[in-house]
C-alpha positions in Angstrom: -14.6 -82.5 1.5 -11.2 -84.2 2.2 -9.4 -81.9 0.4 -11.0 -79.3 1.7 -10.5 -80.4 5.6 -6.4 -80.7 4.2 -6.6 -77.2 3.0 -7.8 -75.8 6.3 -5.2 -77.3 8.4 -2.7 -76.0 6.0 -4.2 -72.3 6.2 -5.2 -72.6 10.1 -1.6 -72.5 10.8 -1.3 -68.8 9.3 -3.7 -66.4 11.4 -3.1 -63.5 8.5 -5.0 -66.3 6.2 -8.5 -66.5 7.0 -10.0 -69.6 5.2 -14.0 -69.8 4.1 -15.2 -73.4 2.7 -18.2 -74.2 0.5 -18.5 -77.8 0.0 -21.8 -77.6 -2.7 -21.1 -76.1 -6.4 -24.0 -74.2 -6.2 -23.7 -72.0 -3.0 -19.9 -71.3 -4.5 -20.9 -68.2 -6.8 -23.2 -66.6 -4.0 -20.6 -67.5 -1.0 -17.5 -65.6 -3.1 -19.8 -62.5 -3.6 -21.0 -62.8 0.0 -17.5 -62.5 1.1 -15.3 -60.6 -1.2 -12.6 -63.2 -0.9 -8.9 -62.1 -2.4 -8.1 -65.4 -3.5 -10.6 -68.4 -4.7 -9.1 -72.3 -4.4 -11.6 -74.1 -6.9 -11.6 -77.9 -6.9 -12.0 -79.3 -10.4 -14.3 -82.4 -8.9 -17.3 -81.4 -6.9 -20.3 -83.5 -6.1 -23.0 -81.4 -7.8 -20.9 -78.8 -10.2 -18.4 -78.4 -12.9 -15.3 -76.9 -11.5 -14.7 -75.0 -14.5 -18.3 -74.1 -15.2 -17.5 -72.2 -12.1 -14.7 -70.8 -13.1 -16.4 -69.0 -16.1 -19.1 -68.2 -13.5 -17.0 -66.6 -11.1 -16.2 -64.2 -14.2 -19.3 -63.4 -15.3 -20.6 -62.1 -12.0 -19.3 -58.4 -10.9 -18.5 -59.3 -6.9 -15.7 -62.0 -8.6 -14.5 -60.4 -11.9 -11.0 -59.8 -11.1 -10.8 -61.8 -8.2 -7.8 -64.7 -8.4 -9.0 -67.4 -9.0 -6.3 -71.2 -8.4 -7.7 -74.1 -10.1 -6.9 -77.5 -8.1 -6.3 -80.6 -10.2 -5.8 -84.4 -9.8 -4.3 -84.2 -13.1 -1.2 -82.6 -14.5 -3.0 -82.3 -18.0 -2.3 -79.9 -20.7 -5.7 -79.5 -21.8 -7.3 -79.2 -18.6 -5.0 -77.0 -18.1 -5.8 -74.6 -20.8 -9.3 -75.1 -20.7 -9.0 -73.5 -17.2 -6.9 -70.5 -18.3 -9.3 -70.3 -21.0 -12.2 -69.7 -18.4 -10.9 -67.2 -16.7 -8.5 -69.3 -13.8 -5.1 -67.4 -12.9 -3.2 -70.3 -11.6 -3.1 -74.2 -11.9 -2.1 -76.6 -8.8 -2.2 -80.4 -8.6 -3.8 -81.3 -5.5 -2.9 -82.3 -2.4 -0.4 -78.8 -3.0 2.6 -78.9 -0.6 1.7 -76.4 2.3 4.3 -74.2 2.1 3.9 -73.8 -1.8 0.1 -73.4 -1.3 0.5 -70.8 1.1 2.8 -68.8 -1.1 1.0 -68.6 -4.2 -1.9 -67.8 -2.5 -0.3 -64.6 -0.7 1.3 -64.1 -4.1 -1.8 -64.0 -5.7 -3.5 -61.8 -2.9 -1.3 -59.5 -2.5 -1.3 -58.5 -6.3 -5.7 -58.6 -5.8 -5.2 -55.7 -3.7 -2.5 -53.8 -4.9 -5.0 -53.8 -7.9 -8.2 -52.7 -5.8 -5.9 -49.9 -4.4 -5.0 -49.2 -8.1 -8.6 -49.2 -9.2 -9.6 -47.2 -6.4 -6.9 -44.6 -7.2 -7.6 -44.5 -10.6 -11.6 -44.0 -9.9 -10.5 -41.0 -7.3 -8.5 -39.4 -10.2 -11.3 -39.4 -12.6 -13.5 -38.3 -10.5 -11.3 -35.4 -9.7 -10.5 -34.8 -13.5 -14.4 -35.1 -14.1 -14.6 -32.3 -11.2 -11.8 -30.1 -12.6 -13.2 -30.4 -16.3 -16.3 -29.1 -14.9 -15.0 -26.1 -13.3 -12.6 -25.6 -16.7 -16.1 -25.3 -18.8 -17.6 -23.0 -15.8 -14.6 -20.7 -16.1 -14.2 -21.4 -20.1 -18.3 -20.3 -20.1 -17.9 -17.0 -18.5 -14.7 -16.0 -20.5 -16.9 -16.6 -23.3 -19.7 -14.7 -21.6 -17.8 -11.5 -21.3 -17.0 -11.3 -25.3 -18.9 -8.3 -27.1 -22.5 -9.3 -29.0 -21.7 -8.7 -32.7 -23.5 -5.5 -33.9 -25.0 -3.9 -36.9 -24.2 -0.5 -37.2 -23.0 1.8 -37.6 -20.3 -0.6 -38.0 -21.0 -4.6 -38.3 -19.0 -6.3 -36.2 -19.0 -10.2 -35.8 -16.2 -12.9 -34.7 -15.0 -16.2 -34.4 -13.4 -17.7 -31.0 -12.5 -21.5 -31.0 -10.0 -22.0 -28.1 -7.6 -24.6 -28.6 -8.1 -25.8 -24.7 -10.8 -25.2 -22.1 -9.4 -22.1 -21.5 -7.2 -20.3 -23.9 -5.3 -16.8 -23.8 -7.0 -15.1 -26.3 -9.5 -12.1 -25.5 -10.9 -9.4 -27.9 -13.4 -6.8 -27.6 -14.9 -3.4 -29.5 -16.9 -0.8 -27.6 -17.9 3.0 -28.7 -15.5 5.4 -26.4 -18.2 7.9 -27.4 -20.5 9.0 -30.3 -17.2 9.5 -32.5 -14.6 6.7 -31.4 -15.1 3.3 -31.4 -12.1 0.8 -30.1 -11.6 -2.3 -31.2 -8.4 -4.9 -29.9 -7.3 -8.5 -29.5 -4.8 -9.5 -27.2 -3.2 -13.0 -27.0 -1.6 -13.9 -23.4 1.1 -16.6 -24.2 0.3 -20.2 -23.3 -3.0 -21.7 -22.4 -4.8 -22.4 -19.3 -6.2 -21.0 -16.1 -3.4 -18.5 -16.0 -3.3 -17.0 -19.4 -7.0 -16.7 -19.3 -7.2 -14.9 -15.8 -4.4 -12.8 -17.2 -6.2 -12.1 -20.5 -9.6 -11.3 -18.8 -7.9 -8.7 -16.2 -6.4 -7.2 -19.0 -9.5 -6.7 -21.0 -11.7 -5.4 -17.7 -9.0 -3.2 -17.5 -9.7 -1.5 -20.8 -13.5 -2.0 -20.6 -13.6 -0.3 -17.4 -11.4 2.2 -18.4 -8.9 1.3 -15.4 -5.9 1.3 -17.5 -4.3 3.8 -15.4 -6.3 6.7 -16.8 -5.2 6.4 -19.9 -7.1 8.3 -22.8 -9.0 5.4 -24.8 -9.2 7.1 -27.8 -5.3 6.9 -28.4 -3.7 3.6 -28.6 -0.2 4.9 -27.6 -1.5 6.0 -24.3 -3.5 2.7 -24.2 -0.4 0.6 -24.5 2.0 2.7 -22.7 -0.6 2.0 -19.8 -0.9 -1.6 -20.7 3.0 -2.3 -20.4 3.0 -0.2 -16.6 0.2 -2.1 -15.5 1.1 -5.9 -16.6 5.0 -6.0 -16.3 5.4 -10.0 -17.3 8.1 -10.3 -13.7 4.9 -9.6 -11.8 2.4 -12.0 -14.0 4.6 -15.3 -13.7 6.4 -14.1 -16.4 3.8 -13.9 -18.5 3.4 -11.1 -21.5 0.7 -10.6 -24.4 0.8 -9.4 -27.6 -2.1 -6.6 -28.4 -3.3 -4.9 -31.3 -5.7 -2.0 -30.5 -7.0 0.7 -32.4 -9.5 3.5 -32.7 -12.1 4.4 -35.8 -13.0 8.1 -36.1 -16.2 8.3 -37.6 -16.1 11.7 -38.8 -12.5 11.5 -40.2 -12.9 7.8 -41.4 -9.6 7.5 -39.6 -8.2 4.4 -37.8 -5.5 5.1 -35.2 -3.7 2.0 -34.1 -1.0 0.2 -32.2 0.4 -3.2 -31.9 2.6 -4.6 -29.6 4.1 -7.4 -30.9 0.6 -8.7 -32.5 0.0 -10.0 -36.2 -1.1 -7.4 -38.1 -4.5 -7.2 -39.1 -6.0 -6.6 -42.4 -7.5 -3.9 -44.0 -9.5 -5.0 -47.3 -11.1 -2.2 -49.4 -14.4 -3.1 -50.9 -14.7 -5.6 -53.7 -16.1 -2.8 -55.8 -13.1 -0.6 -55.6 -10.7 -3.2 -55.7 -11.2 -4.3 -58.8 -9.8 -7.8 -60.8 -7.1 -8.3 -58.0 -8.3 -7.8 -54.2 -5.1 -9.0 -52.9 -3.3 -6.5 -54.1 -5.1 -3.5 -52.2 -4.9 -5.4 -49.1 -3.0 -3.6 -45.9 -0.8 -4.8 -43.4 -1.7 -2.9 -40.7 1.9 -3.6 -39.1 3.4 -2.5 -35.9 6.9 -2.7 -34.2 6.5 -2.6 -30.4 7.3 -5.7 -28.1 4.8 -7.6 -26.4 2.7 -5.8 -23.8 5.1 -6.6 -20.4 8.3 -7.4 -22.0 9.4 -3.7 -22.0 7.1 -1.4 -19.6 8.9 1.6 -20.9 7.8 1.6 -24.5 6.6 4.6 -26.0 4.6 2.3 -28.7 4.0 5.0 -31.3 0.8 5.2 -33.0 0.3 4.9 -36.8 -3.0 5.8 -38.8 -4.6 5.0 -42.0 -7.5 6.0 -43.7 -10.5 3.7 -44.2 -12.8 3.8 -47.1 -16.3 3.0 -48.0 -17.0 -0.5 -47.6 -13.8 -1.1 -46.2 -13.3 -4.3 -43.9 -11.0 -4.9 -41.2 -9.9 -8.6 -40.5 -8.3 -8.3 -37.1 -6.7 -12.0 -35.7 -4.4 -13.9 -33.3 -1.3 -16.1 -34.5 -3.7 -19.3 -34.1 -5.0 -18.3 -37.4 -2.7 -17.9 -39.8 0.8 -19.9 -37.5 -0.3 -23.6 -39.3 1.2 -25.7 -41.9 0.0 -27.1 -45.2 0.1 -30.6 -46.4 3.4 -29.6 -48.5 5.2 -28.5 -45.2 5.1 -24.7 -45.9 3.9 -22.1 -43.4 0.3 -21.1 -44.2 1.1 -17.7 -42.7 -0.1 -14.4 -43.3 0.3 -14.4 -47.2 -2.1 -17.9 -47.2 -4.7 -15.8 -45.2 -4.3 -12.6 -47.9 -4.9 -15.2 -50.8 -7.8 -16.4 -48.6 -9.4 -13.2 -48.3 -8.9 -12.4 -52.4 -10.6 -15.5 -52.6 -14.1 -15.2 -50.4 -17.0 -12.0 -50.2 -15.0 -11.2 -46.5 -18.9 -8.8 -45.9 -20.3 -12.1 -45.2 -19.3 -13.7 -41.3 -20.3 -17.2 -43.1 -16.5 -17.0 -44.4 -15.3 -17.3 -40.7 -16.7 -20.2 -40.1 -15.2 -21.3 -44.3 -11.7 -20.3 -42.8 -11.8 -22.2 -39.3 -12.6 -25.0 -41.3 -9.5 -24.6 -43.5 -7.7 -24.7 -41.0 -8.9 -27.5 -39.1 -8.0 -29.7 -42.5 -4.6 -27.7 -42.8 -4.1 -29.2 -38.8 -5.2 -32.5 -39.4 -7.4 -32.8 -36.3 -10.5 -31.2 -34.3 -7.9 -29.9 -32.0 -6.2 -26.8 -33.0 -2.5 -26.0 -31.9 -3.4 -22.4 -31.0 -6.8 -20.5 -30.2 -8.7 -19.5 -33.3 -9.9 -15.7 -33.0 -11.2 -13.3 -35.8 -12.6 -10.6 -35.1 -14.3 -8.9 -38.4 -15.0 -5.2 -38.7 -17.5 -3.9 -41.8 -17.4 -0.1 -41.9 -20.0 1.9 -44.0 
């Protein structure tokens, strides 16, 4: 009691100090939560408690976690001492303290208390905002999804795979039947990842769907990327461009028409039947040699076409397949995806999943680098 009469008259000469006293042990833990204090002065000796029972209790309750907590001593002793750090206590003073030490450390010690409640808070405001922004990323990242074509069974099987790398990734594809005869079929992969590429990607995908691309004929991919590169110059799209590779199956011809602006090319694989002993070595490169889609809006983007056998199957991808590196440090590339495909029944859609999983190991992580789109196409 003594001490703590000293105390006050210490304190009462600083009105920015306001001081609380509790002279029984076992009110002390239910006064400090009562009053949220930013500094706690616990006396060692009390007439019913432990001083450094308290100490670990002022710990263990929520209301005093982090709350600074200055043991007071009649003893300079080493163990006491770290007995009391032990416990929990941020600062040690022999008692009777001189005033004006006493009243530093304690607006030392306050002053840090709630600079870190102001850090705390902070921090909570932030995660609730990332919590809020994550949500709206998986809202977004569920309707790009949402807009991707069903996979079909005839009269050609179509199926894919589409693991974005982020929330939201660049990478769009779709197929469609222009009429009984044509049926498109394209990926385009906006650079980057995030809200932009993917609002970019999905306005440029629309824009074919709804056959908006300037009224260009669908059934040629020349006219389809000429349109592309006047509608999506990258100086008006935050400098952003996209590679594309579209093309066009005529049924009755068993003819694919195609163009790619600066895309990977795809893969044409003739049946394992025809084939024969090597696969690989029948395998086309369905290359082309125009720029990305904005880069140059005045492209003519001449089309190429090849024939497509029976049982044919077309393996049509973005860079985030085939751009990784394996444990000896050599690009995987598009010869490692060939030697895939010589090596797996590519009429089966299970061997999408088989390659995503190669190259998740290739990666080293859950997380890939790039998006991950396939988009496999079995014709009759």
């Amino acid at each position: 009691m003594i001490i703590g009469e000293a105390v006050r008259r210490i304190l009462a000469q600083h009105p920015d100090i306001a001081f609380h006293y509790c002279q029984k042990g076992a009110e002390a833990l239910a006064a400090a939560a009562r009053l949220n204090p930013t500094t706690i002065l616990q006396d060692l000796v009390m007439p019913d408690a432990d001083g450094l029972d308290l100490v670990r209790g002022y710990r263990a309750q929520e209301a005093t976690r982090l709350t600074p907590l200055i043991v007071l001593s009649s003893k300079e002793e080493g163990a006491t001492k770290a007995e009391a750090f032990a416990r929990g206590a941020n600062d040690y003073i022999v008692k009777l303290p001189d005033p004006v030490e006493l009243v530093a450390r304690i607006r030392y010690h306050s002053r840090g208390y709630l600079s870190l409640l102001q850090r705390n808070e902070a921090f909570d405001a932030l995660r609730k905002s990332q919590e809020a922004l994550a949500a709206e990323l998986a809202k977004a990242a569920a309707y790009v999804r949402s807009l991707l074509p069903p996979p079909i069974d005839r009269p050609v099987r179509l199926d894919w795979k589409f693991v974005p790398s982020a929330s939201l990734g660049g990478d769009c594809f779709d197929y469609f039947w222009i009429d009984d005869d044509h049926l498109a079929i394209y990926l385009l992969d906006v650079c980057g990842h995030g809200v932009g590429p993917a609002l970019l990607g999905v306005s440029a995908m629309n824009s074919v769907r709804s056959r908006g691309v300037g009224g260009a004929d669908l059934r040629d991919p020349s006219h389809v990327l000429r349109h592309l590169n006047s509608a999506f110059p990258m100086e008006q799209h935050n400098n952003m461009f996209f590679t594309i590779w579209y093309g066009v199956y005529q049924r009755s011809t068993r003819t694919l028409a195609y163009c790619s602006g600066g895309h990977p090319p795809p893969l044409l694989l003739p049946s394992r039947s025809a084939s024969g002993a090597d696969p690989e070595s029948a395998v086309q490169r369905l290359e082309g040699l125009s720029p990305p889609v904005g880069v140059v809006t005045d492209d003519e983007c001449p089309a190429q076409h090849v024939q497509v056998p029976p049982g044919s199957t077309l393996l049509l991808y973005s860079d985030g397949a085939v751009e990784t590196w394996t444990e000896s440090g050599s690009l995987w590339g598009i010869d490692g995806l060939e030697q895939f495909v010589a090596e797996h029944d590519m009429t089966n859609a299970a061997c999408l999943d088989e390659l995503h999983a190669l190259v998740k190991v290739m990666t080293g992580g859950d997380t890939l680098a790039d998006d991950f789109s396939i988009v496999l196409a079995q014709f009759p």
